[in-house]
OpenMM code with the backbone's topology and positions (N, CA, C; nanometers):
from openmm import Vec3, app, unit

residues = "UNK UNK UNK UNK UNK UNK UNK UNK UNK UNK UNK UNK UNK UNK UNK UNK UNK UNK UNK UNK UNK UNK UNK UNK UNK UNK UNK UNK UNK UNK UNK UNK UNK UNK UNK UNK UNK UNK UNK UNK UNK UNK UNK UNK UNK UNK UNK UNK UNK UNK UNK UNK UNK UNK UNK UNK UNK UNK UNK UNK UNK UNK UNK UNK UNK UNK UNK UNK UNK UNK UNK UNK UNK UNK UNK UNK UNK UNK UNK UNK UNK UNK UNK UNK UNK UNK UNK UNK UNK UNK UNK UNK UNK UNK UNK UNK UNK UNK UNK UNK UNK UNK UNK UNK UNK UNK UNK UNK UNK UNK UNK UNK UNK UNK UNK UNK".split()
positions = [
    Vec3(3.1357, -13.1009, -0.8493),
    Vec3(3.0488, -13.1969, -0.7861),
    Vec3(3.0791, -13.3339, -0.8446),
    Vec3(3.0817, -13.4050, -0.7200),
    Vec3(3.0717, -13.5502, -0.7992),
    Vec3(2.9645, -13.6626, -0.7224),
    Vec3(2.9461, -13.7104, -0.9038),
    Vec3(2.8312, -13.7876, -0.8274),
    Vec3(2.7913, -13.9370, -0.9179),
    Vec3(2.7779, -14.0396, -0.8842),
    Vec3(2.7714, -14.1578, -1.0160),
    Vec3(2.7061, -14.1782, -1.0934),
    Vec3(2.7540, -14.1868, -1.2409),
    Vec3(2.6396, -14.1800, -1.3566),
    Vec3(2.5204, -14.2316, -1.3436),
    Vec3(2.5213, -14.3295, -1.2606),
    Vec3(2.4084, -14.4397, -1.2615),
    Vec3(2.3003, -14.3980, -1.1561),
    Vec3(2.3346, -14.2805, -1.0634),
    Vec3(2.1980, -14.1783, -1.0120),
    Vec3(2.0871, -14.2107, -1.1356),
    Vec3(1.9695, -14.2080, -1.0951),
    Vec3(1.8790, -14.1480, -1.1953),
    Vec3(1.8466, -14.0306, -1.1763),
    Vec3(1.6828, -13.9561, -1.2234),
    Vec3(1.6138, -13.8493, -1.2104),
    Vec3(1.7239, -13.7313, -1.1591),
    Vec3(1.8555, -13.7089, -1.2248),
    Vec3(1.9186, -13.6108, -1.2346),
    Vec3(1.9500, -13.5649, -1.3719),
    Vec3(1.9620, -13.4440, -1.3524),
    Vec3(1.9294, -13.3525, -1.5045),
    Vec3(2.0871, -13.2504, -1.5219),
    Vec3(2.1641, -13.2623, -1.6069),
    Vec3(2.2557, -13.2144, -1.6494),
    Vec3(2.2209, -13.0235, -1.6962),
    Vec3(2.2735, -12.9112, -1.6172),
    Vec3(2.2389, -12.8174, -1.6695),
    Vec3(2.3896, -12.7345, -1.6828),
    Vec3(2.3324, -12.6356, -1.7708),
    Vec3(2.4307, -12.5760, -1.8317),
    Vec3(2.4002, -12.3990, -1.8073),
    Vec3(2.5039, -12.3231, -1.7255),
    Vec3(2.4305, -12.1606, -1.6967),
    Vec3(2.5034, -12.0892, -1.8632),
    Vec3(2.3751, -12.0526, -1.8661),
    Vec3(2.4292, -11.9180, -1.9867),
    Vec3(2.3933, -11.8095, -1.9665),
    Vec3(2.4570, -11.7012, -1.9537),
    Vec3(2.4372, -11.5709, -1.8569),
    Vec3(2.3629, -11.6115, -1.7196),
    Vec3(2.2261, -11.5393, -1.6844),
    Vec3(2.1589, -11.5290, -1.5790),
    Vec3(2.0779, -11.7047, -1.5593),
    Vec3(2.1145, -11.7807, -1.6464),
    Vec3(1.9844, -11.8663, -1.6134),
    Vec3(2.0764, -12.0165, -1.6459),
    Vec3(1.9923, -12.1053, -1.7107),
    Vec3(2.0350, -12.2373, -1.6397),
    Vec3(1.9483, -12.2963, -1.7772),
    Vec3(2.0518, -12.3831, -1.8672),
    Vec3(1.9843, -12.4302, -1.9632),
    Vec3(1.9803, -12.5971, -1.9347),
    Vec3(1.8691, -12.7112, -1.9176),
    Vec3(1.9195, -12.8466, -1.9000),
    Vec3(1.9329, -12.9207, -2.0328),
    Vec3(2.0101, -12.9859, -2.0378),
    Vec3(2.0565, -13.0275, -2.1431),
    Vec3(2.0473, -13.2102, -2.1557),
    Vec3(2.0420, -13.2391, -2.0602),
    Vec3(2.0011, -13.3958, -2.0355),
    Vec3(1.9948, -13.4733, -1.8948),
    Vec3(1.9697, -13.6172, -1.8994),
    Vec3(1.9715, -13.6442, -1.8188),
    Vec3(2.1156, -13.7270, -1.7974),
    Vec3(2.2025, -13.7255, -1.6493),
    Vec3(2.2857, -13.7625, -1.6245),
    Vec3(2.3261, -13.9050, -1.6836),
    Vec3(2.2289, -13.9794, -1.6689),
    Vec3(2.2667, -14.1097, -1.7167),
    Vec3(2.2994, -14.1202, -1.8366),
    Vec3(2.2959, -14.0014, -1.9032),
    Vec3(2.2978, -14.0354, -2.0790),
    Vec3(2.4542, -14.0061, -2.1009),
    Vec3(2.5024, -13.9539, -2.0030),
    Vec3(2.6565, -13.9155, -2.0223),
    Vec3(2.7723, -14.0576, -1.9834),
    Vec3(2.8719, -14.0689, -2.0471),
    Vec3(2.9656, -14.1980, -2.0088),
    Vec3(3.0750, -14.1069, -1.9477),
    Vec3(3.1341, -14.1632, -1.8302),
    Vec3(3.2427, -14.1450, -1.8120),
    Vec3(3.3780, -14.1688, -1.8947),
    Vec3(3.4437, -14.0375, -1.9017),
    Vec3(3.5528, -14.0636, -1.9763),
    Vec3(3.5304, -14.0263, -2.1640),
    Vec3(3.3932, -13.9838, -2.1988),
    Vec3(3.3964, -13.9458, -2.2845),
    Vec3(3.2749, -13.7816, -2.3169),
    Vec3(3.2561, -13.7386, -2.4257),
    Vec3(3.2370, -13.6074, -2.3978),
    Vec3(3.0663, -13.6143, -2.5189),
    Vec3(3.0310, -13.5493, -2.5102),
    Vec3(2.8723, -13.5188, -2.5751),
    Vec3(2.8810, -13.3617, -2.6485),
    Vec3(2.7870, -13.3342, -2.7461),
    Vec3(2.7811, -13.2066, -2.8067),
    Vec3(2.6283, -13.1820, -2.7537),
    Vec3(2.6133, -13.0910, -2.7397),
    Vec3(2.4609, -13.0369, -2.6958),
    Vec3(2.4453, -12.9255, -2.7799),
    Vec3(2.3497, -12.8567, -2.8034),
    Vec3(2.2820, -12.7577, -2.8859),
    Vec3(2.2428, -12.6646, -2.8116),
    Vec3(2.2935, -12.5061, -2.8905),
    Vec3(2.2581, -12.3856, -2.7522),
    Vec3(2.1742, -12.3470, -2.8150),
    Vec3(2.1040, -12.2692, -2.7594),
    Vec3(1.9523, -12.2033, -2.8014),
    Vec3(2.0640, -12.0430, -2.9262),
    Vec3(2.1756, -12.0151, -2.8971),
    Vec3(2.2034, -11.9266, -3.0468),
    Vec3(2.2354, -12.0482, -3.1442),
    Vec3(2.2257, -12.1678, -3.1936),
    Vec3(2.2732, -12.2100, -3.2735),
    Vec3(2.3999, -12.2758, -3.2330),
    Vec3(2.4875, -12.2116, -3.1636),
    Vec3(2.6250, -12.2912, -3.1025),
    Vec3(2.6382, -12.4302, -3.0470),
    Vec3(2.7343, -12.4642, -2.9963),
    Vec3(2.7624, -12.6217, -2.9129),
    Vec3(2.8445, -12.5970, -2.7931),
    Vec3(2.7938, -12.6556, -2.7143),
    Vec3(2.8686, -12.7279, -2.5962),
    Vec3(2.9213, -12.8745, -2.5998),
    Vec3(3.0248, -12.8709, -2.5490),
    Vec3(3.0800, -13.0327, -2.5193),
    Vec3(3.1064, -13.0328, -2.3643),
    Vec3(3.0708, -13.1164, -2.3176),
    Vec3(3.0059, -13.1542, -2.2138),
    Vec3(3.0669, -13.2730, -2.1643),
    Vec3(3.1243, -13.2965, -2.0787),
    Vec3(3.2337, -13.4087, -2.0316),
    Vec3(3.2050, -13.4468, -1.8841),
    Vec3(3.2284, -13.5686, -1.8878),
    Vec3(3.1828, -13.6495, -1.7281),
    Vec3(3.3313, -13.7345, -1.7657),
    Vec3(3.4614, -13.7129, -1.6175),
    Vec3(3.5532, -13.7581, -1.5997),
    Vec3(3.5222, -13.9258, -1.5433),
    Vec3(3.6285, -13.9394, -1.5485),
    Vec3(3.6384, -14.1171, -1.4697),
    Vec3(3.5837, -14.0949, -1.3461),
    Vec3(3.6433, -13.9199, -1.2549),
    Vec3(3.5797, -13.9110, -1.1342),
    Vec3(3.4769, -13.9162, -1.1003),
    Vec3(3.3663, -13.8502, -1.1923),
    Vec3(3.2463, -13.8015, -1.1931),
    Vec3(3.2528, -13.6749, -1.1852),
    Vec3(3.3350, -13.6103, -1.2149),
    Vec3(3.3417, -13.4086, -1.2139),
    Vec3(3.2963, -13.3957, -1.3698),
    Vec3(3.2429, -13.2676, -1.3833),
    Vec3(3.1875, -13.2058, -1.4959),
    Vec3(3.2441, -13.1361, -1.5368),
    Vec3(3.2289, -13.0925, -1.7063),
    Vec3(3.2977, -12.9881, -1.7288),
    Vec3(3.2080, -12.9653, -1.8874),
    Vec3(3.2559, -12.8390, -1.9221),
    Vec3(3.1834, -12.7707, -2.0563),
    Vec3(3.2812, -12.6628, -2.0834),
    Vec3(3.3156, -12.6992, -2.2098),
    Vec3(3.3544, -12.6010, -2.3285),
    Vec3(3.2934, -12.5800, -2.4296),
    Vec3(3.3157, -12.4885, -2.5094),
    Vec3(3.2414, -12.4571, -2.6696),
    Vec3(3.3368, -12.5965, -2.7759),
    Vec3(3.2368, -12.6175, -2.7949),
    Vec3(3.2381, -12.7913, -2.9222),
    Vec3(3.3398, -12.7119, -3.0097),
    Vec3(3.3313, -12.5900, -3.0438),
    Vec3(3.4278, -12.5290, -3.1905),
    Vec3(3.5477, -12.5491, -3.1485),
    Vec3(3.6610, -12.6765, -3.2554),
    Vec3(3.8221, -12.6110, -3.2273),
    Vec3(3.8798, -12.5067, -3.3114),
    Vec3(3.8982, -12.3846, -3.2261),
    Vec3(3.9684, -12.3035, -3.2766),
    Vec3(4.0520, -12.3191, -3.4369),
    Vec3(4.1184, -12.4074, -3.4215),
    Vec3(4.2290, -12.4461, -3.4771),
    Vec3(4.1575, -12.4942, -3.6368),
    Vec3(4.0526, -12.5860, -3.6190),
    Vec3(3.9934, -12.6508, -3.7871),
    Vec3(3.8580, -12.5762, -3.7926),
    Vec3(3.8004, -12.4937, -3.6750),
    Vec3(3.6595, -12.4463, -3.7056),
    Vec3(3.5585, -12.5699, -3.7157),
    Vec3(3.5824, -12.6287, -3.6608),
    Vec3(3.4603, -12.7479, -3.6776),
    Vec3(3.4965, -12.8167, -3.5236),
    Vec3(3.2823, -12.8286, -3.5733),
    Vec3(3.2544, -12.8657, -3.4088),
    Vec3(3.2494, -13.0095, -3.3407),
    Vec3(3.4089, -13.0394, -3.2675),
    Vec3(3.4811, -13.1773, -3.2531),
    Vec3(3.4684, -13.1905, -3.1554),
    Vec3(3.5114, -13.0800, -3.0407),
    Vec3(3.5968, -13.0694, -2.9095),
    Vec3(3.5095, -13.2305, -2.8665),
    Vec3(3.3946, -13.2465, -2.8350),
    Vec3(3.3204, -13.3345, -2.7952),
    Vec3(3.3685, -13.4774, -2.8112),
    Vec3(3.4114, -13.5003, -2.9073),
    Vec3(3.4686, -13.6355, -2.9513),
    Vec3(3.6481, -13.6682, -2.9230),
    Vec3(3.6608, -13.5587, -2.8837),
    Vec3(3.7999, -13.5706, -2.7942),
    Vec3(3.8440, -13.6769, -2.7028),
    Vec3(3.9820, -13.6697, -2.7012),
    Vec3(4.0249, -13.7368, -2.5461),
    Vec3(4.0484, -13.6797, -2.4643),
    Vec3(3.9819, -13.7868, -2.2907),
    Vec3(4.0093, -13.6784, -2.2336),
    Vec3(4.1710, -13.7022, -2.1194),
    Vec3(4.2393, -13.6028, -2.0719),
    Vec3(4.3580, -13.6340, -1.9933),
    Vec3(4.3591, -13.5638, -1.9170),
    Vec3(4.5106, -13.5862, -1.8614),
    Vec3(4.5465, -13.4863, -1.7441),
    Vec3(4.6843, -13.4669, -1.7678),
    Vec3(4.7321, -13.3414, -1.7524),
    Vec3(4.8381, -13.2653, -1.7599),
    Vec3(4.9000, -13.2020, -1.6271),
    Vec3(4.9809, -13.2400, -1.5552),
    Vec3(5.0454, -13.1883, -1.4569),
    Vec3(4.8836, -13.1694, -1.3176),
    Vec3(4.8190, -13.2625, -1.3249),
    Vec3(4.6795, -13.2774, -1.2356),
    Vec3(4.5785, -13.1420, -1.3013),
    Vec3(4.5968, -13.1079, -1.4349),
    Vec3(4.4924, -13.0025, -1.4668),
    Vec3(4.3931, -13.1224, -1.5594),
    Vec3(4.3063, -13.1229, -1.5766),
    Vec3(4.1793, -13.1823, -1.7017),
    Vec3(4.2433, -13.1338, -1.8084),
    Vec3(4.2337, -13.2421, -1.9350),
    Vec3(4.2141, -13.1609, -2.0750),
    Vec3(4.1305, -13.2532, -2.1657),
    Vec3(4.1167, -13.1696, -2.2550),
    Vec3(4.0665, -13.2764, -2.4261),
    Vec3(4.1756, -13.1828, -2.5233),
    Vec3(4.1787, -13.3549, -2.6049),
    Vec3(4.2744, -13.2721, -2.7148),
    Vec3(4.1949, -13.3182, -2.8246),
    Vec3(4.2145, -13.1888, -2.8981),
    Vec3(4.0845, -13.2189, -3.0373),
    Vec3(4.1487, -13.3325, -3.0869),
    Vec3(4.0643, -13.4097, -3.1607),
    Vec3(4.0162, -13.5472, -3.2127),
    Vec3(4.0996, -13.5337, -3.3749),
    Vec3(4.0815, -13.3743, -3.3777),
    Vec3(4.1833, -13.3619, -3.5383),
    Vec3(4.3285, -13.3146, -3.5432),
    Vec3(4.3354, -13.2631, -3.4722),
    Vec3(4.5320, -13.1803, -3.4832),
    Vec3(4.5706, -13.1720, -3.3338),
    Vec3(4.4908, -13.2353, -3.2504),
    Vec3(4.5545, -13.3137, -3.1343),
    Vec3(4.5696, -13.1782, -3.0210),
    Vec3(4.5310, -13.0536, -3.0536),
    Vec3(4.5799, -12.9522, -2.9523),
    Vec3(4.5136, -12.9848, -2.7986),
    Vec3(4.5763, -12.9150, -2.7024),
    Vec3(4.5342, -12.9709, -2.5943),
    Vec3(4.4636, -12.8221, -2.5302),
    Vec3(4.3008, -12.8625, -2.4957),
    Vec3(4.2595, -12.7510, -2.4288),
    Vec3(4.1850, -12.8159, -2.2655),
    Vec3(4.2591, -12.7464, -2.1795),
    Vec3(4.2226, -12.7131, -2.0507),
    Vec3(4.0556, -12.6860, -2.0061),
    Vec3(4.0199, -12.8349, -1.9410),
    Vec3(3.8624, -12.8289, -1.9303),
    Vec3(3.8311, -12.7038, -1.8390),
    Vec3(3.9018, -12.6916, -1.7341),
    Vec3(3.8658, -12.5642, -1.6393),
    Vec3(3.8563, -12.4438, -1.6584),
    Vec3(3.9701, -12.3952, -1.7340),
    Vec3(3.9886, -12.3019, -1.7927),
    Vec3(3.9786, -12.2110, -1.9540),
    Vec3(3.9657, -12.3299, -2.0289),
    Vec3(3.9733, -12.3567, -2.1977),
    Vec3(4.0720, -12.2943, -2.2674),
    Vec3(4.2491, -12.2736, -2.1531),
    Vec3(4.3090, -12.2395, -2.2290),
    Vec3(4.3585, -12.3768, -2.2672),
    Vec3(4.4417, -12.3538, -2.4474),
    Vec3(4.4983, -12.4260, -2.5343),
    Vec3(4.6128, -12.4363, -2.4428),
    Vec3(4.6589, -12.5865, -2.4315),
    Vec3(4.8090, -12.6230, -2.3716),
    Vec3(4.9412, -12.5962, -2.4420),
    Vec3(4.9045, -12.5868, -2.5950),
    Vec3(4.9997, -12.5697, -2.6689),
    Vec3(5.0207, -12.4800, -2.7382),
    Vec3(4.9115, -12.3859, -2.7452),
    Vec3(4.9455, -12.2722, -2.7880),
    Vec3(4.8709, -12.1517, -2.6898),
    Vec3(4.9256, -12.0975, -2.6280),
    Vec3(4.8655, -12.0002, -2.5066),
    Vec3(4.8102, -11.8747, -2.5389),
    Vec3(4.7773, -11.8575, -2.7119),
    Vec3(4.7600, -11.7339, -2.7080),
    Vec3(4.6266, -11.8062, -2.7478),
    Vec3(4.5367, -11.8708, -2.7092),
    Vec3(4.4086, -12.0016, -2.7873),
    Vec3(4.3781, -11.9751, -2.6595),
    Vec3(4.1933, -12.0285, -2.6801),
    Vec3(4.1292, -12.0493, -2.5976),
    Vec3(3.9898, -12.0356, -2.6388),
    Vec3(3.9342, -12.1592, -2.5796),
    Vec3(3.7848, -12.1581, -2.5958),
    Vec3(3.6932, -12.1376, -2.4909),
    Vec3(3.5537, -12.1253, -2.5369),
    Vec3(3.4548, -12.0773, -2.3676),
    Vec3(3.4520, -12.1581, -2.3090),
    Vec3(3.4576, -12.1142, -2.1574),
    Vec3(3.4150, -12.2822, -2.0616),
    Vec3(3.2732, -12.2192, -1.9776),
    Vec3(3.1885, -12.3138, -1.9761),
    Vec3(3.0494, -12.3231, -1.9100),
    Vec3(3.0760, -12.3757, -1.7983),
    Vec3(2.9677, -12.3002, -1.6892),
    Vec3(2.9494, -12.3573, -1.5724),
    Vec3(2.8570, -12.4868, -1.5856),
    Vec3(2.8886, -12.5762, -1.5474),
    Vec3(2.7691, -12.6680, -1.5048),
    Vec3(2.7769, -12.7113, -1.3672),
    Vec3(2.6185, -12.7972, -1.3799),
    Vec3(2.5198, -12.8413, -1.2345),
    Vec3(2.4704, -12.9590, -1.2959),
    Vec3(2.4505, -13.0387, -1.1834),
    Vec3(2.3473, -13.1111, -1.1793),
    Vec3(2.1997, -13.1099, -1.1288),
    Vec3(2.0856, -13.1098, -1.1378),
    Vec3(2.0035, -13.0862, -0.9932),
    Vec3(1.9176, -13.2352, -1.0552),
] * unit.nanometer
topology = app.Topology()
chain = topology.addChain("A")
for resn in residues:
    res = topology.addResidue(resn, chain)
    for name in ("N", "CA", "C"):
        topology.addAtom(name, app.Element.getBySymbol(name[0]), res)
C-alpha cells in the first residue's frame, strides 16, 4: 500500500500470528528511514516507510552482531528488490523477504504490515 506520510488519523499496524498489533501513528514515520518498535515478547521490529510510501517490517536483531540495529539502517535497492544494510558490518537484508544479500544461508523475520 501506498499512501503519504502526511495523511493523518492513520495508525501503523503490525500482524503477529492471528491478530494485528498498532504500533503508531503514520506520521511519526520518515520516509527513507526505519523505526524500532517493541513486541509484546520483549523483541523488535524495524519498521520502514520507502521514498514510495510502501511499508515494510523485519526483526530489529542483525543476525550477524546480535544487536538490535536493523532499524537504523540504510535503505536501497538491489536489482528493483528493497533492502537495509545493517548500520554495523554493512550486510544487506531483503525488506520483502529478509533474506541476507550476501550471505544466503541468513535471514531475518519479515512482518506483515497495514495501515488502517
Amino acid at each position: 500500500m501506498t499512501l503519504a506520510p502526511e495523511t493523518t488519523a492513520l495508525t501503523v499496524q503490525l500482524r503477529l500470528m492471528d491478530s494485528w498489533l498498532a504500533l503508531c501513528d503514520l506520521s511519526a514515520l520518515t520516509p527513507g528511514r526505519g523505526v524500532a518498535a517493541l513486541l509484546p515478547d520483549g523483541g523488535q521490529a524495524a519498521v520502514f516507510l520507502d521514498r514510495a510510501g510502501r511499508m515494510y517490517a523485519i526483526d530489529n536483531r542483525d543476525p550477524f552482531s546480535g544487536a538490535a540495529v536493523l532499524s537504523r539502517g540504510l535503505i536501497g535497492s538491489h536489482q528493483g528488490r528493497p533492502f537495509v544494510a545493517s548500520p554495523l558490518l554493512k550486510q544487506r537484508f531483503d525488506l520483502e523477504s529478509g533474506r541476507c544479500l550476501d550471505d544466503e544461508t541468513v535471514r531475518v523475520t519479515t512482518y506483515e504490515v497495514r495501515i488502517t
